[in-house]
C-alpha positions as a Markdown table, in Angstrom:
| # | Residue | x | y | z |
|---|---|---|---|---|
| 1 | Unk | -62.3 | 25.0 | -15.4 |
| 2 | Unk | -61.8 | 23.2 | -12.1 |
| 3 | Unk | -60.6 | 19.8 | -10.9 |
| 4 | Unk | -61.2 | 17.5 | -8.7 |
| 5 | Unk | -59.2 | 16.3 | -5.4 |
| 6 | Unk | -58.5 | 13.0 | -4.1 |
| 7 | Unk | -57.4 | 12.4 | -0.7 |
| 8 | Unk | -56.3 | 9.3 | 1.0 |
| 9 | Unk | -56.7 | 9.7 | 5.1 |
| 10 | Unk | -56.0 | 7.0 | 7.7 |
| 11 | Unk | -55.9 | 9.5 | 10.9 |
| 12 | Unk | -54.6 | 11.8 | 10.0 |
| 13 | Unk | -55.9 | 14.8 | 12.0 |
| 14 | Unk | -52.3 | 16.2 | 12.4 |
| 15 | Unk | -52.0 | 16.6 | 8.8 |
| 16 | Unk | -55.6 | 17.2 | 7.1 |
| 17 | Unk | -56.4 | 20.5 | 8.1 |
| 18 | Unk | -53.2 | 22.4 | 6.8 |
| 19 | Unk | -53.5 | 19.7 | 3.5 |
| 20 | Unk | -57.4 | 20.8 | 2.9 |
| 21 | Unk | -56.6 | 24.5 | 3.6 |
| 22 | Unk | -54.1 | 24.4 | 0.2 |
| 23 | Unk | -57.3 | 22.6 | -2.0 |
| 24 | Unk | -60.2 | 24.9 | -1.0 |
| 25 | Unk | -59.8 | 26.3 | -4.5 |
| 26 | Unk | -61.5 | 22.8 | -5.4 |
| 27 | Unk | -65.1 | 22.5 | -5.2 |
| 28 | Unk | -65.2 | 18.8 | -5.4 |
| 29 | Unk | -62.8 | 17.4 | -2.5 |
| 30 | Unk | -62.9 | 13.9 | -1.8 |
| 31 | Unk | -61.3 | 12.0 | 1.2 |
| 32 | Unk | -60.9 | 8.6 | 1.0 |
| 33 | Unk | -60.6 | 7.3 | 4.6 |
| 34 | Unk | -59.7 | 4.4 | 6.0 |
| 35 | Unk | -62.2 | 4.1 | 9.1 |
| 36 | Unk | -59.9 | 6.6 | 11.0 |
| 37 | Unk | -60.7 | 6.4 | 14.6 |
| 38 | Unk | -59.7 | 10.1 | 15.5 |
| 39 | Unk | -61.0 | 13.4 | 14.5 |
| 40 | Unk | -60.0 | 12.9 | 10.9 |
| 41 | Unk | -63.9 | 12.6 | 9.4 |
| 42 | Unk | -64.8 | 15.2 | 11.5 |
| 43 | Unk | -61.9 | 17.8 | 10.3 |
| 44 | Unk | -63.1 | 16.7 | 6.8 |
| 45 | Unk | -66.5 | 17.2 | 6.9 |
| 46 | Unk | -65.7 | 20.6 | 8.9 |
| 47 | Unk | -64.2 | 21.9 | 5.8 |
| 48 | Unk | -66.9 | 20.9 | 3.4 |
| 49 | Unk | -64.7 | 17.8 | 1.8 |
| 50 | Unk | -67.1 | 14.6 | 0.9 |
| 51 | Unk | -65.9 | 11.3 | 2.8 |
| 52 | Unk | -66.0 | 8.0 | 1.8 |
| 53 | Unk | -64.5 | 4.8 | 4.1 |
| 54 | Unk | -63.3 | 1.9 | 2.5 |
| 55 | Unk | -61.2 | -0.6 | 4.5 |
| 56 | Unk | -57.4 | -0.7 | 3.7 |
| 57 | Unk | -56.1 | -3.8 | 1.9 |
| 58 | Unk | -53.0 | -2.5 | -0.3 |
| 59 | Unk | -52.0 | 0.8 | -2.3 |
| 60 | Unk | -53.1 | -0.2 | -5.6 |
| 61 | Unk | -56.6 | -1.8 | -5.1 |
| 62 | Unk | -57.3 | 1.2 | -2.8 |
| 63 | Unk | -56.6 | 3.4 | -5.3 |
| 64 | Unk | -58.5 | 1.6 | -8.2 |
| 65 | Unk | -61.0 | 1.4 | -6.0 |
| 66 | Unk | -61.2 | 4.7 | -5.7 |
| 67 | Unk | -61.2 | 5.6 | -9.9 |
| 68 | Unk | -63.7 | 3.5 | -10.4 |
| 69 | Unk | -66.1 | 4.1 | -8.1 |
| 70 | Unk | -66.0 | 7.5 | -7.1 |
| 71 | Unk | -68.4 | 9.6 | -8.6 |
| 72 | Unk | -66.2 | 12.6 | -9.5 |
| 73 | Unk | -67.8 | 16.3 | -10.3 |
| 74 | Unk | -64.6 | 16.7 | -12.7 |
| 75 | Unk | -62.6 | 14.7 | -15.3 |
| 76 | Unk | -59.7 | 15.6 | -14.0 |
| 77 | Unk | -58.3 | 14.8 | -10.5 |
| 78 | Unk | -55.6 | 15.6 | -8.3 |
| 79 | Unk | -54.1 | 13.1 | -5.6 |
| 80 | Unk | -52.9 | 13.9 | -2.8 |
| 81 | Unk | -51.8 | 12.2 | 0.9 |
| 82 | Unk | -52.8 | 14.5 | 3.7 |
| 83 | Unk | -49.2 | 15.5 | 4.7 |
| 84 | Unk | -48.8 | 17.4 | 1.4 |
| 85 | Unk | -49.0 | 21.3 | 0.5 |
| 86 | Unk | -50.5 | 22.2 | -2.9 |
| 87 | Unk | -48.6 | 25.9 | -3.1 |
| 88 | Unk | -50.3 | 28.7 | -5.4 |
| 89 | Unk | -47.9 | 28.1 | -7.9 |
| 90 | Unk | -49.1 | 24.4 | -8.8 |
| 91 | Unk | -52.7 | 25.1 | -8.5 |
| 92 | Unk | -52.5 | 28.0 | -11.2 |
| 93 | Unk | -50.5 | 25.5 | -13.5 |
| 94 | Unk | -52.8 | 21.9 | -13.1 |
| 95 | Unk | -55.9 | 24.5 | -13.6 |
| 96 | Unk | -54.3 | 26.2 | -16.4 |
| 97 | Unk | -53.2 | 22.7 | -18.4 |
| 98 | Unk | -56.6 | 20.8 | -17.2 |
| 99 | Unk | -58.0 | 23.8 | -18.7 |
| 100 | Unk | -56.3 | 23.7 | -22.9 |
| 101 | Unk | -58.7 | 22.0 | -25.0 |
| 102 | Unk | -55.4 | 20.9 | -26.8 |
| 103 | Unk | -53.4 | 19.4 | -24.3 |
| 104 | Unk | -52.6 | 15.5 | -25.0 |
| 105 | Unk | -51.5 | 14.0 | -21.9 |
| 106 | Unk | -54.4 | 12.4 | -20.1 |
| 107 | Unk | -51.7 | 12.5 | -17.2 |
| 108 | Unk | -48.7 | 14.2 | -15.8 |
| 109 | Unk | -45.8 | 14.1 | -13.3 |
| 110 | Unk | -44.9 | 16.3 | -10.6 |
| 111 | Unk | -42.3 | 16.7 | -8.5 |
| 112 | Unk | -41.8 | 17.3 | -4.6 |
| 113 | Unk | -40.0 | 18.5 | -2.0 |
| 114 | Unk | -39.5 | 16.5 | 1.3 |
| 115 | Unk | -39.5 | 18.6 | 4.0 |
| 116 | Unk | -37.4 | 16.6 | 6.9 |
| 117 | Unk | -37.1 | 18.9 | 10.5 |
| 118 | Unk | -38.0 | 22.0 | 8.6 |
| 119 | Unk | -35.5 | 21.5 | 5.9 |
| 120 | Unk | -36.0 | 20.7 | 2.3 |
| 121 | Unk | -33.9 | 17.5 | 1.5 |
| 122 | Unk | -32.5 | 18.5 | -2.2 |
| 123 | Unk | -30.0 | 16.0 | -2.3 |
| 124 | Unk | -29.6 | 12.1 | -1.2 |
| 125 | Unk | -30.8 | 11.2 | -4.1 |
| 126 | Unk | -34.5 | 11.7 | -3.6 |
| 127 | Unk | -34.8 | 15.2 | -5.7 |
| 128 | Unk | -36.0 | 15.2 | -8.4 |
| 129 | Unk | -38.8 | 12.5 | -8.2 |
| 130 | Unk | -41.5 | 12.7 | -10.7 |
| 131 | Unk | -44.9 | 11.2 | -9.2 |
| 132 | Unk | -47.9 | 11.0 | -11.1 |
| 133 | Unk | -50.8 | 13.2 | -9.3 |
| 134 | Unk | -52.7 | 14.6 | -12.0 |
| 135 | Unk | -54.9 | 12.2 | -14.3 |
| 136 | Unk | -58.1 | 11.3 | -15.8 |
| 137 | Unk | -59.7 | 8.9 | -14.0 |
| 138 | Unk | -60.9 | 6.4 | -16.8 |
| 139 | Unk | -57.6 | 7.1 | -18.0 |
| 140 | Unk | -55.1 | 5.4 | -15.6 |
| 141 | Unk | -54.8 | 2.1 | -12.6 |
| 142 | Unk | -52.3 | 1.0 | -10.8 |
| 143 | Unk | -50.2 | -1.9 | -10.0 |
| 144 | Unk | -47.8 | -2.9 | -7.1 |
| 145 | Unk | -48.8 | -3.3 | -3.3 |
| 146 | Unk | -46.7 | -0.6 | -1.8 |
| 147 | Unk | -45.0 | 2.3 | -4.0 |
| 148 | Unk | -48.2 | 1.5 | -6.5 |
| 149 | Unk | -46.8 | 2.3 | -10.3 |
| 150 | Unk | -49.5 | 3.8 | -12.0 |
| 151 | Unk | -50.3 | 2.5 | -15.9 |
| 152 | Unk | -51.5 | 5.0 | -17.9 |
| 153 | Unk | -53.6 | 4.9 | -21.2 |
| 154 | Unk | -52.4 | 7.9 | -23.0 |
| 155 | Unk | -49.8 | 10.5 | -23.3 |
| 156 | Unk | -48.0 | 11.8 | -19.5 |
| 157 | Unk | -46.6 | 14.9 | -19.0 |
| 158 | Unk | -44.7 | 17.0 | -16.4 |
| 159 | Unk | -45.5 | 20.2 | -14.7 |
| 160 | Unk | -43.0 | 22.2 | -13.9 |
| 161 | Unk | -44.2 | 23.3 | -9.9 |
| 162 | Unk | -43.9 | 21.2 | -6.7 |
| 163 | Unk | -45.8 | 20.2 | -4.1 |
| 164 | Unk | -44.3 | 20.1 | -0.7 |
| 165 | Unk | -44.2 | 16.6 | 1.3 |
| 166 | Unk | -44.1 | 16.5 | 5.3 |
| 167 | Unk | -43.7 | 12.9 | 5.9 |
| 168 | Unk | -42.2 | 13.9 | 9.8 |
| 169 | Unk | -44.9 | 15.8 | 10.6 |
| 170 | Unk | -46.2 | 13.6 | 12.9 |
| 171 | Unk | -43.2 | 12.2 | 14.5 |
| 172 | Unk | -40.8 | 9.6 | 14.2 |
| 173 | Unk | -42.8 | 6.7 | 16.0 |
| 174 | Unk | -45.8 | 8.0 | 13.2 |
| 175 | Unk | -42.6 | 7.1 | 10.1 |
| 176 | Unk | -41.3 | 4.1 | 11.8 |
| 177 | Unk | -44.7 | 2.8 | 12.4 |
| 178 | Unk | -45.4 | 3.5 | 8.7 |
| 179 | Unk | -42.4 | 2.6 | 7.5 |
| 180 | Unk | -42.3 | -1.2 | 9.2 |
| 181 | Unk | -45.6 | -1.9 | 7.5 |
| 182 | Unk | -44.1 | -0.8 | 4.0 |
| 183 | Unk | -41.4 | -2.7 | 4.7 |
| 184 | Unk | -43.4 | -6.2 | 4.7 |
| 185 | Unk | -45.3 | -5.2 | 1.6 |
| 186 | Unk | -41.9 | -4.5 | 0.0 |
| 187 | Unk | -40.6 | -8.1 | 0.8 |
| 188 | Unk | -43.3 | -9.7 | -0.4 |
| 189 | Unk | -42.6 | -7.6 | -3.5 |
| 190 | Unk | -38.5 | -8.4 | -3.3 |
| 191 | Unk | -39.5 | -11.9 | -3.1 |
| 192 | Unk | -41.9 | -12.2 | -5.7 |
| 193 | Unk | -39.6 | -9.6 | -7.8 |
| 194 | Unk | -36.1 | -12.2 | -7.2 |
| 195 | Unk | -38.5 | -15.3 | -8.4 |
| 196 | Unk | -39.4 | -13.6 | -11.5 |
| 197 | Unk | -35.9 | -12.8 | -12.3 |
| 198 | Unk | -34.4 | -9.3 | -13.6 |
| 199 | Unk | -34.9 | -8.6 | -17.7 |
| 200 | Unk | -35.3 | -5.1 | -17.8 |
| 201 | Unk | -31.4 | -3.6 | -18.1 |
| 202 | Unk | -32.6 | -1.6 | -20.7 |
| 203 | Unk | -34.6 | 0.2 | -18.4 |
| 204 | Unk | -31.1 | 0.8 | -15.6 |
| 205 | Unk | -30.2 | 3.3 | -18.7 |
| 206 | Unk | -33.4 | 5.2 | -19.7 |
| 207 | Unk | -32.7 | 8.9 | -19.8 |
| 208 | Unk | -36.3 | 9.7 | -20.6 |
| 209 | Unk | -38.5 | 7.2 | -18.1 |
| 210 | Unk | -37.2 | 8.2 | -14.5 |
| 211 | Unk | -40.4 | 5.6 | -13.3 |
| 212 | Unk | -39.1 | 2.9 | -15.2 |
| 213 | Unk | -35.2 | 3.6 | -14.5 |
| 214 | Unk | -36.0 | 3.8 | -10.7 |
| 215 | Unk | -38.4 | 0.6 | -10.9 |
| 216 | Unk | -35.6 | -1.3 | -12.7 |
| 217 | Unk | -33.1 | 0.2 | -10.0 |
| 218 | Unk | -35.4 | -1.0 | -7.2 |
| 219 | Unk | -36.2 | -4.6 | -8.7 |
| 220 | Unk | -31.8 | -5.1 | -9.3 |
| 221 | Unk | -31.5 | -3.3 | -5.2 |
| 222 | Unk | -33.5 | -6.8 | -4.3 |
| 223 | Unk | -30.7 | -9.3 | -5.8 |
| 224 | Unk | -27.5 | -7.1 | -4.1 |
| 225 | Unk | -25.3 | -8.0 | -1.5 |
| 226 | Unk | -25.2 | -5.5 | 1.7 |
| 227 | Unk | -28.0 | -3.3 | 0.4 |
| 228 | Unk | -28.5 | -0.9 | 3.1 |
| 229 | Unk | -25.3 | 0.0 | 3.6 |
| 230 | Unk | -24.5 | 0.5 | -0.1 |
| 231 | Unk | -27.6 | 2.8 | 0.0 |
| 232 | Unk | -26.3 | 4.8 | 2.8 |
| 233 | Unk | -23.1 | 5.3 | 0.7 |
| 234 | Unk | -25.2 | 5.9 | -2.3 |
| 235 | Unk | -27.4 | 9.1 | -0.7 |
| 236 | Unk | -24.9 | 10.1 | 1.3 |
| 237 | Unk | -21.6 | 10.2 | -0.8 |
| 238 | Unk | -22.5 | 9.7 | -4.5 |
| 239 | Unk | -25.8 | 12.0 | -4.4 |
| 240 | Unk | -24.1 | 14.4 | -2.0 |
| 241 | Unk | -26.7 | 14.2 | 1.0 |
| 242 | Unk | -24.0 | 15.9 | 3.3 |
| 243 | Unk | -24.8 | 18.5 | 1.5 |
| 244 | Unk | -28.1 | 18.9 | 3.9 |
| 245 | Unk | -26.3 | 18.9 | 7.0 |
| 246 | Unk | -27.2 | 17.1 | 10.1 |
| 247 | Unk | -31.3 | 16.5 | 9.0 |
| 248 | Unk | -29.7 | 14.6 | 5.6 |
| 249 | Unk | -27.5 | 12.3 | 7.6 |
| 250 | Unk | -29.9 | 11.7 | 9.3 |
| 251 | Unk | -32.7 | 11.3 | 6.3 |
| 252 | Unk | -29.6 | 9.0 | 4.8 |
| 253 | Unk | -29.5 | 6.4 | 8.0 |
| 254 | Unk | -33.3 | 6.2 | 8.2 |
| 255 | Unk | -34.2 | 5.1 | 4.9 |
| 256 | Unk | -30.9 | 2.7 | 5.7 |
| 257 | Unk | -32.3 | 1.0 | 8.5 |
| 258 | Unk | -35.5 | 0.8 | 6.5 |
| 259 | Unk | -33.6 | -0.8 | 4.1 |
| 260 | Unk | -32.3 | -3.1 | 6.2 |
| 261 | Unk | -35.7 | -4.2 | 7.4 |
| 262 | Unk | -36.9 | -5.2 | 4.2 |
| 263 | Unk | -33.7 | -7.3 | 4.0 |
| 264 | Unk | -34.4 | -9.0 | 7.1 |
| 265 | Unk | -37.6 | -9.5 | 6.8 |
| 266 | Unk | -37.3 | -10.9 | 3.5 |
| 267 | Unk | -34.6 | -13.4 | 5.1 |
| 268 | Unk | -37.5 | -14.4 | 7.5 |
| 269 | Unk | -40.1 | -15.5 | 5.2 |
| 270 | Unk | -37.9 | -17.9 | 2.8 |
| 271 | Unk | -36.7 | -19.5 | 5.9 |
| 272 | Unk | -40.6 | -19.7 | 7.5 |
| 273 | Unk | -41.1 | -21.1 | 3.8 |
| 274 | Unk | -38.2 | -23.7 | 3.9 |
| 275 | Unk | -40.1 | -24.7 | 7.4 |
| 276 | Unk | -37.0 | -23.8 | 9.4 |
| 277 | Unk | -38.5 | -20.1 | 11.4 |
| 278 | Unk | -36.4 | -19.7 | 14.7 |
């Protein structure tokens, strides 16, 4: 049995090729794109993918856009951004699960490795991540405009492989460009989150939901007092990031200044709000 691919391009000719190359196993690939305006659609169409453009509003309609209206050859399907690697080792086990008539979960988890200047970043706190790639289409959506948190109907599981994440492999003006557009979405988010007020402490202490312990985590982050340097200390010292050398210091004070954006620019809009922007 095979399944289906899903991937979500907004130029990304830097990154596709290599991305495509680990998928050809898949005879239904599927690029999403975004209207790119370099040789993205090309690239894609090169290696046999199907494309479909849709214009970019957020993370979550885009992608329940994309489960409800693409046709898919397969009922299963594989995400993936176009600066991942799908090794061997994960293919054999999604087409090997996808594949037992027995199986329950309608979904399952997988974690990465982030790949930052060549290096796998183990520690800092960002290993292990479990991100839900593998799913039935009719089976899951998603909520959230940035960092979407999928909702599934059914059982998840986990696989035990990785796939390999290369978020630097077009450059640091590429992430900080990125990043500065994530970082509005997530103020609106810290904005709306800090309005709503904070009720799930249960879910600070789940052992067996890392999605929901890290969403709690993320939605308390919002309401503390010096956040980016207390996640500096928290990557660096407490999760042991020294422990990658120079490229996880480094790692550690990026995602602190982007920290520090969403702070800032979360400052900005109550005070545009309160009519007093200077």
């Amino acid at each position: 049995m095979s399944l289906s691919v899903l991937i979500l391009t907004l130029n990304e000719e830097d990154n596709l090729q290599k991305c495509l190359q680990s998928v050809k196993w898949s005879d239904d690939i599927v690029v999403l794109d975004s209207f790119s305006t370099d040789r993205t659609v090309k690239i894609a169409e090169e290696m046999g993918a199907q494309v479909i453009q849709r214009r970019f509003d957020n993370w979550s309609a885009h992608q329940n856009w994309a489960v409800r209206n693409i046709r898919f050859k397969h009922p299963w399907v594989y995400y993936s951004d176009a600066d991942e690697i799908v090794p061997v080792e994960l293919r054999d086990e999604m087409l090997a699960v996808t594949g037992d008539p027995d199986a329950e979960p309608v979904a399952y988890r997988v974690r990465y490795k982030n790949f930052f200047c060549d290096r796998w970043i183990k520690h800092c706190g960002i290993y292990p991540v479990w991100v839900l790639r593998l799913f039935r289409p009719d089976k899951i959506q998603w909520e959230r405009l940035v960092n979407p948190v999928p909702v599934v109907q059914g059982t998840e599981g986990r696989l035990g492989q990785h796939f390999h994440h290369y978020s630097f492999n077009k450059g640091l003006e590429a992430w900080f460009e990125k990043h500065n557009k994530y970082s509005s979405q997530e103020a609106d988010e810290g904005i709306k989150t800090i309005r709503n007020g904070f009720e799930d402490w249960e879910g600070l202490f789940s052992l067996h939901d890392g999605a929901r312990r890290r969403r709690a985590l993320k939605e308390l982050a919002f309401r503390l007092p010096f956040r980016p340097t207390l996640r500096f200390l928290y990557m660096y010292l407490l999760r042991m990031g020294f422990l990658d050398g120079w490229e996880g210091l480094t790692y550690c004070r990026l995602l602190s200044m982007y920290e520090y954006l969403i702070v800032l620019k979360m400052q900005e809009r109550v005070r545009q709000e309160q009519g007093g922007s200077r």
